[in-house]
C-alpha positions, 0 to 999 in steps of 0.5 A, spaced: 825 568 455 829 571 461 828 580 462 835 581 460 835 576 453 828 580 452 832 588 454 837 586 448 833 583 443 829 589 443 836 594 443 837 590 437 831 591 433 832 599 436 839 599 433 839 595 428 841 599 420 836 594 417 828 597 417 823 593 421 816 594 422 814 597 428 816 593 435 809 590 438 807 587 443 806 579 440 813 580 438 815 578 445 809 575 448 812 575 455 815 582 455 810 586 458 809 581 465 817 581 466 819 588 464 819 594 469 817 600 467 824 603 468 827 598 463 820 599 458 822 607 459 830 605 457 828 602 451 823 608 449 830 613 451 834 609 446 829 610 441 828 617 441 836 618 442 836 615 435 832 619 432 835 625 435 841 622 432 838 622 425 835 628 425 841 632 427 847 628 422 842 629 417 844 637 415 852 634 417 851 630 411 848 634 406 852 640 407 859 636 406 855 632 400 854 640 397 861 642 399 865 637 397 861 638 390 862 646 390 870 645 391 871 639 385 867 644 381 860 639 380 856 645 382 860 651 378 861 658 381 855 662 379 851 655 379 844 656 382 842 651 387 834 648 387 832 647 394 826 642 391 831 638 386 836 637 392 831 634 396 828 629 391 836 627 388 839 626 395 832 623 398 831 628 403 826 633 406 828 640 404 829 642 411 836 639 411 838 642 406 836 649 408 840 648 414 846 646 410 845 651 405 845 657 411 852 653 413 854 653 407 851 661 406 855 663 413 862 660 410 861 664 404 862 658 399 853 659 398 849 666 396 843 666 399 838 672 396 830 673 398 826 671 392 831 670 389 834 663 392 840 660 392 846 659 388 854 657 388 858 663 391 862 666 384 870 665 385 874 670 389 877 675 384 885 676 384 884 682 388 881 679 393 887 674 395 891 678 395 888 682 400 887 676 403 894 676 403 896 683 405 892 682 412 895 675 412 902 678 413 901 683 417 897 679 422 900 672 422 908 674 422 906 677 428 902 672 432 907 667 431 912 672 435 906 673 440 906 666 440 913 664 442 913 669 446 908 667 451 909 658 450 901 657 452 901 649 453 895 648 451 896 651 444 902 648 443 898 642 444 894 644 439 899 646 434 903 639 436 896 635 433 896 639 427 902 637 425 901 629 427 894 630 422 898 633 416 904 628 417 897 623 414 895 626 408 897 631 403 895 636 398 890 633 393 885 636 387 879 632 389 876 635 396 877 629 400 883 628 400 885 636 400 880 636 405 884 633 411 890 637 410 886 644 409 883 643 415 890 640 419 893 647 416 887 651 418 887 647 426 895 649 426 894 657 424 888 658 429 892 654 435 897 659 433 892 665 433 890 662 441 898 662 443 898 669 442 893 669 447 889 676 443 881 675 442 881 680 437 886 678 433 883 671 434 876 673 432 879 676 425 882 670 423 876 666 424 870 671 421 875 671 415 875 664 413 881 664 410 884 658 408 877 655 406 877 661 400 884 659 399 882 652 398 878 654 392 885 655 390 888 650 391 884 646 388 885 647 381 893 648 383 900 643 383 902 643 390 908 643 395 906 638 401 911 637 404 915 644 403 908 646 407 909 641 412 916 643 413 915 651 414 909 648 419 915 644 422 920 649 423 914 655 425 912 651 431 919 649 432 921 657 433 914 657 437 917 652 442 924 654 443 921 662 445 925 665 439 919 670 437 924 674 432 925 667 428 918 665 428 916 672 425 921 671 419 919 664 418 911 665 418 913 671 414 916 666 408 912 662 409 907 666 407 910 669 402 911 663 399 904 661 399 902 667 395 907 666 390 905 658 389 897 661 388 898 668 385 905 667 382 907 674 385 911 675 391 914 682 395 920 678 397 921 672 394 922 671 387 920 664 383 928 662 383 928 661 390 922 657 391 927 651 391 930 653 397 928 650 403 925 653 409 929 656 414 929 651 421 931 653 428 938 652 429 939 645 433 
């Protein structure tokens, strides 16, 4: 058996999905003549970056399993979640879902308290959307001004992307499906945020986690895809062009017709204008 045949069968057992016992040495009688060390130390590298893998996708997993459950209703707001009957249900130690639970935790979708354990983060009350919504439409409006007053490649870049993402999914009622729009939608606001080319501001828009409070919204309401997807167009379309005084208006709207759709209230837009169609920058 040649060095390079005897490498790759041992890269195959290393890689392999399926369990196998322990490589020894009897496996490949004539390994431990041909090898030299440096290809023995390779082979020992690719098994510990394996496991390194392993350790670090594990609490990834577990965390998008305990959203998307928190999100389709599966685990109800207030509902407590038992570390020790998690770990046994998805087959896991309960490290993992300690790390995911704190993700969860840092988002605000999971409340930790001290001897007391964790539970499902009770729904946001009305009055907190529409605080949400209050500082939405002082803060946003205006970054989008800022924004197309500065054109910053790189964030327009990230907008671009954005809307490249949302044109393949759309709104749904299953986290799944929601879940690639939302976070397109969120990528499009914080791209925003970075055009405005103001740290502070940024830095508010991302400790709030807006949209992913909304999202709980969302979830349990009819939606509107493509008119989203319109006023996102039309956004960045006045962003692009450097008409700071449009992209003001037209996030403005757009807001404004979000807050309508979740809270079925609005300072300015009434439920017969909803099915007016966003304002586009003139071509």
């Amino acid at each position: 058996m040649s060095v390079s045949i005897a490498y790759q069968l041992l890269l195959q057992r290393i890689h392999s999905p399926i369990s196998y016992r322990p490589i020894q040495a009897s496996d490949f009688p004539r390994v431990s003549i041909l090898c030299k060390p440096q290809w023995v130390q390779m082979v020992a590298s690719n098994m510990a970056l394996k496991q390194l893998i392993a350790r670090v996708a594990l609490p990834d997993q577990i965390y998008e399993i305990l959203r998307e459950r928190i999100f389709d209703r599966l685990l109800a707001p207030d509902e407590k979640l038992n570390i020790e009957a998690l770990s046994r249900e998805l087959q896991v130690s309960a490290t993992p879902v300690r790390e995911a639970l704190g993700r969860l935790s840092a988002e605000g979708l999971v409340k930790i308290a001290p001897y007391v354990g964790a539970k499902v983060a009770p729904m946001p009350s009305p009055d907190y959307y529409r605080q949400i919504y209050e500082l939405r439409l002082v803060l946003e409006p205006w970054a989008a001004a800022e924004a197309a007053k500065h054109k910053d490649p790189a964030a327009l870049a990230e907008m671009s992307q954005a809307l490249q993402a949302m044109e393949a999914t759309e709104l749904a009622k299953r986290y799944r499906r929601f879940k690639t729009f939302s976070d397109a939608d969120e990528a499009f606001h914080r791209a925003i945020f970075k055009g405005a080319c103001n740290e502070p501001a940024l830095k508010t828009f991302m400790d709030l986690n807006t949209h992913l409070h909304l999202a709980r919204l969302y979830i349990d309401r009819n939606h509107f895809t493509e008119e989203a997807r319109q006023f996102h167009i039309s956004i960045f379309d006045s962003i692009q062009a450097g008409q700071h005084q449009l992209a003001y208006r037209q996030m403005h709207d757009h807001l404004e017709r979000s807050k309508l759709r979740l809270l079925g209230e609005s300072e300015t837009i009434s439920p017969k204008t909803l099915a007016k169609k966003p304002r586009r920058r003139p071509v």
